[in-house]
C-alpha positions in Angstrom: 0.0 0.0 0.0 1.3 3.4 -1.1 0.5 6.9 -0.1 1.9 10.7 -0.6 2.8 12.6 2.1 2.3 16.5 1.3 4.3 19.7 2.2 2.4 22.5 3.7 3.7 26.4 4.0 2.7 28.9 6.8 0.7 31.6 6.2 2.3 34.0 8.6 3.2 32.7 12.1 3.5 34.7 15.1 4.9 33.5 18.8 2.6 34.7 21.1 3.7 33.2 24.4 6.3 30.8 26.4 4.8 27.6 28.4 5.9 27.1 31.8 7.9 24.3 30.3 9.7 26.6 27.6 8.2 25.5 24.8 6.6 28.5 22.6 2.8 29.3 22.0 2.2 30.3 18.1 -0.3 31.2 15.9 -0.1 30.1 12.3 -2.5 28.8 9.1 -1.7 25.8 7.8 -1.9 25.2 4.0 -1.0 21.5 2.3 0.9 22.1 -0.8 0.9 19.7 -4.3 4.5 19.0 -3.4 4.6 15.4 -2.4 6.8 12.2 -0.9 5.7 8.9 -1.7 6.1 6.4 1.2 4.7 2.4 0.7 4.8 -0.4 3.1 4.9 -4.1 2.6 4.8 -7.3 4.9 7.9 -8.5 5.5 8.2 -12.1 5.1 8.7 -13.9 8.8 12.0 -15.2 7.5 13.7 -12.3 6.4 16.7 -11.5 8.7 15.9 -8.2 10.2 16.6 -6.4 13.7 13.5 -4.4 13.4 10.0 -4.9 12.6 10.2 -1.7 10.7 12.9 -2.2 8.0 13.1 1.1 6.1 14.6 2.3 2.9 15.1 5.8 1.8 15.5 7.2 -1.6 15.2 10.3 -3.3 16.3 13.1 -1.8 19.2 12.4 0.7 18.6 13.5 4.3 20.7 13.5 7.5 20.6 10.4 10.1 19.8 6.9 10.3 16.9 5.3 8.7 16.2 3.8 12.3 16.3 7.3 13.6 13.4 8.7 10.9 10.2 9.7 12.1 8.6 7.3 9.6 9.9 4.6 12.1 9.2 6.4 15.3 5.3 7.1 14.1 5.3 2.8 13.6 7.1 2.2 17.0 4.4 4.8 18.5 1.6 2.7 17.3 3.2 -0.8 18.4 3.0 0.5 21.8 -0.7 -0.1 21.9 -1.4 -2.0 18.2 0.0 -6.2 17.6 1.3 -4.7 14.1 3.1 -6.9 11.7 7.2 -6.7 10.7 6.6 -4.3 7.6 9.4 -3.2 5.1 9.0 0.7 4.1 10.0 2.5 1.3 10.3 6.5 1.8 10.8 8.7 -1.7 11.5 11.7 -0.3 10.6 14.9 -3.0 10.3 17.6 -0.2 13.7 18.9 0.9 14.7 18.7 4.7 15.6 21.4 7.1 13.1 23.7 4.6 10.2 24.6 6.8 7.5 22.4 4.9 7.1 19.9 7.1 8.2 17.0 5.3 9.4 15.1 8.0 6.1 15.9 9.8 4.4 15.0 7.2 6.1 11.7 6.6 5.1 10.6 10.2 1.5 11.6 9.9 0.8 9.7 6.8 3.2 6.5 8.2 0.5 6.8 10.9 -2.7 7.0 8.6 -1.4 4.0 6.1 -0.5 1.8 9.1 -4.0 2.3 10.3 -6.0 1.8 7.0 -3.5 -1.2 6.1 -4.0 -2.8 9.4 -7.7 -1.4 10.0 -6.9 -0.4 13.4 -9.9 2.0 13.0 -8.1 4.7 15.4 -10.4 7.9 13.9 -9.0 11.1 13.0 -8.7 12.6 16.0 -6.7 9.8 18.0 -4.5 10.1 15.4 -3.8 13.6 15.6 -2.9 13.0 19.3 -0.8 9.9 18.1 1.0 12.6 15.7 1.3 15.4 18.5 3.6 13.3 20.0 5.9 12.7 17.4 6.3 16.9 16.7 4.7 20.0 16.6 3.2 20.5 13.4 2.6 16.2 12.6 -0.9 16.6 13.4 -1.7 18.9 11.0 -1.1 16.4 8.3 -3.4 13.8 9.7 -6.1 15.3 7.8 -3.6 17.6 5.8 -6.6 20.8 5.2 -6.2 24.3 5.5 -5.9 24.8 9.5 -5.5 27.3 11.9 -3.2 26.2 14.8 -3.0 28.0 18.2 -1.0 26.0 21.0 -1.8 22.8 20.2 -5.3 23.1 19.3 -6.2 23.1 15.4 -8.8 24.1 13.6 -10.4 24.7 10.2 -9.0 28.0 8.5 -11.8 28.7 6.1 -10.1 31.7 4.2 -7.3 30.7 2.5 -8.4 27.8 0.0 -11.3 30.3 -1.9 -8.4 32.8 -1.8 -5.2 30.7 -3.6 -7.0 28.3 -5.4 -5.8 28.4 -9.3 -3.2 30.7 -8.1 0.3 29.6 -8.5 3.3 29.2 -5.9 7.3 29.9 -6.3 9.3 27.9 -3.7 12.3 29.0 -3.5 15.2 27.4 -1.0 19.1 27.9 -0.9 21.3 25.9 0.7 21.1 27.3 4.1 19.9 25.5 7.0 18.0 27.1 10.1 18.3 25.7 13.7 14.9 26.0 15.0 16.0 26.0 18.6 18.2 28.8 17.9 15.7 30.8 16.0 13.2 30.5 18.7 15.5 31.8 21.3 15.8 35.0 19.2 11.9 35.7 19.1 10.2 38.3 21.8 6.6 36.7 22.5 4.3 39.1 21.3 0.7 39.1 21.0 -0.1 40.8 17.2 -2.5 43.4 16.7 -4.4 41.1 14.2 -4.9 37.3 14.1 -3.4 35.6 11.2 -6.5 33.5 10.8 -8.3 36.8 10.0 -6.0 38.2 7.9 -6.0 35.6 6.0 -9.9 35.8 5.3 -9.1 39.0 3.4 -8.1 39.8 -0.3 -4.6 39.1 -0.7 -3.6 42.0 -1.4 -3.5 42.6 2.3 -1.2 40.2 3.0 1.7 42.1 2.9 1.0 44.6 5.2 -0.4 43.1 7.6 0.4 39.1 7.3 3.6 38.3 9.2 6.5 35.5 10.0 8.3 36.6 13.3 11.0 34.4 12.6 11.5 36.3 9.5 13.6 39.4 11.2 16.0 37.5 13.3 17.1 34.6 10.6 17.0 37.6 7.8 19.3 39.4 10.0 21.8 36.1 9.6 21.0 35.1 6.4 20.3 38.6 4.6 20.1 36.4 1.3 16.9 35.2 2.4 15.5 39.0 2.5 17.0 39.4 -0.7 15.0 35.9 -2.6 11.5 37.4 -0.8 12.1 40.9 -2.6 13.0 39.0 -5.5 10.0 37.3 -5.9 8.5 40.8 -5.4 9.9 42.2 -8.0 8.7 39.2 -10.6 5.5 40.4 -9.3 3.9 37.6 -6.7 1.2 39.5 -4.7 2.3 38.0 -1.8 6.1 36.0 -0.3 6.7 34.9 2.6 9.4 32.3 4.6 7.8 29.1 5.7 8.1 28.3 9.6 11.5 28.7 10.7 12.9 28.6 6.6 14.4 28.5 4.9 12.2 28.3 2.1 10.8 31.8 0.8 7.5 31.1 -1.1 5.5 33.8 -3.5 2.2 33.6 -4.6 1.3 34.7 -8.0 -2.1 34.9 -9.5 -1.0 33.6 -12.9 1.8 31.5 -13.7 5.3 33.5 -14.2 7.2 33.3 -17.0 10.4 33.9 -15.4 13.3 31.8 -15.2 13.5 30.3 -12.2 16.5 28.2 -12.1 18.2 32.0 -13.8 17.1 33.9 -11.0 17.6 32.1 -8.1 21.1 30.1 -8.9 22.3 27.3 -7.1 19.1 27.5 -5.0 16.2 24.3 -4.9 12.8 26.0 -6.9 9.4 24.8 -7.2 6.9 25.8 -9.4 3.5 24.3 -8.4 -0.2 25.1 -8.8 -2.6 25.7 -5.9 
């Protein structure tokens, strides 16, 4: 059995708070994107000499650590806490770059945790799976059900704005090789409660966005990585109506409302792109 995890992008994020046990309060709209891994699982055949009972092979895109260490495995060792589940062999594609603040990771996880339930019908329901994917990071249970969502804490729910506003419209992603430390970035962000909510901003024309729709981790890491500022008033200039990093970066995405005819590979050298439609 096969399925595609999706990426997602952020439409703007702000930290609002600190828990007493230091993790950050944030407000942010989730938004699935059509970029997409492909991950498959099989039995594994009770003679095949294996360790594990979750043999996993990775392909695609390279990614840092051991295959035993992905969350793929940790969302199958999660559920064989409380599930009899079979020795499985799994086969990760991965399409969505790592370390890029869309989720892929999170997303790989969520879906290991929806195929092992509709494989095994272990009828677990949405919502038990969501708290299955909380545990394995912040933003996996977003991708449980994988629709537009507004997340506050760790409470999400539907954002009904954004998918009238960007369907048919078009998205740049744009990421250089430069990776973030989220910890890091966190520790550089002031809580601040913004004068508007993202989830409302988001209910209005786009045109709006840019004024008023914000990422706070976007002045800190530009600070660092000033070639980040420069991709988002890039994408500007080719004329998106809206750019924007994704979570902690460091992909910069623009939206367009018809597909652009630049050169992306020419504008943006040495750096991943993406060119997808919404």
């Amino acid at each position: 059995m096969i399925t595609f995890p999706c990426a997602k992008i952020n439409l703007g994020l702000n930290i609002v708070g600190i828990r007493p046990n230091g993790y950050h309060n944030l407000e942010t709209v989730f938004y699935p994107i059509p970029l997409y891994d492909a991950l498959e699982i099989k039995y594994m055949d009770e003679r095949f000499p294996s360790e594990t009972p979750c043999d996993l092979k990775i392909t695609g895109r390279t990614i840092d650590g051991e295959e035993q260490s992905n969350l793929v495995v940790k969302a199958y060792q999660l559920l064989a806490t409380n599930f009899e589940l079979p020795r499985v062999h799994a086969h990760l594609y991965k399409r969505i770059p790592s370390q890029a603040g869309l989720g892929g990771g999170s997303s790989d996880a969520a879906f290991m945790i929806r195929l092992l339930d509709e494989r095994f019908r272990l009828n677990i329901g949405n919502a038990e799976m969501e708290r299955y994917a909380a545990r394995l990071g912040a933003d996996c249970a977003f991708f449980i059900t994988a629709e537009p969502s507004f997340a506050t804490g760790d409470i999400l729910s539907p954002a009904d704005g954004p998918d009238g506003h960007l369907h048919g419209y078009y998205l740049v992603l744009v990421k250089p090789d430069i990776s973030i430390n989220t910890k890091e970035a966190y520790q550089r962000i002031e809580p601040c409660q913004p004068s508007k909510c993202c989830r409302d901003i988001v209910r209005q024309p786009i045109t709006t966005w840019r004024e008023e729709l914000t990422n706070d981790f976007e002045k800190p890491i530009f600070k660092e990585y000033p070639q980040l500022a420069c991709i988002k008033e890039q994408l500007y200039q080719q004329g998106c109506v809206y750019a924007q990093m994704s979570g902690s970066g460091s992909t910069i995405f623009g939206i367009f409302t018809s597909r652009p005819h630049f050169d992306l590979q020419a504008t943006f050298q040495g750096a991943y792109t993406q060119l997808l439609q919404l």
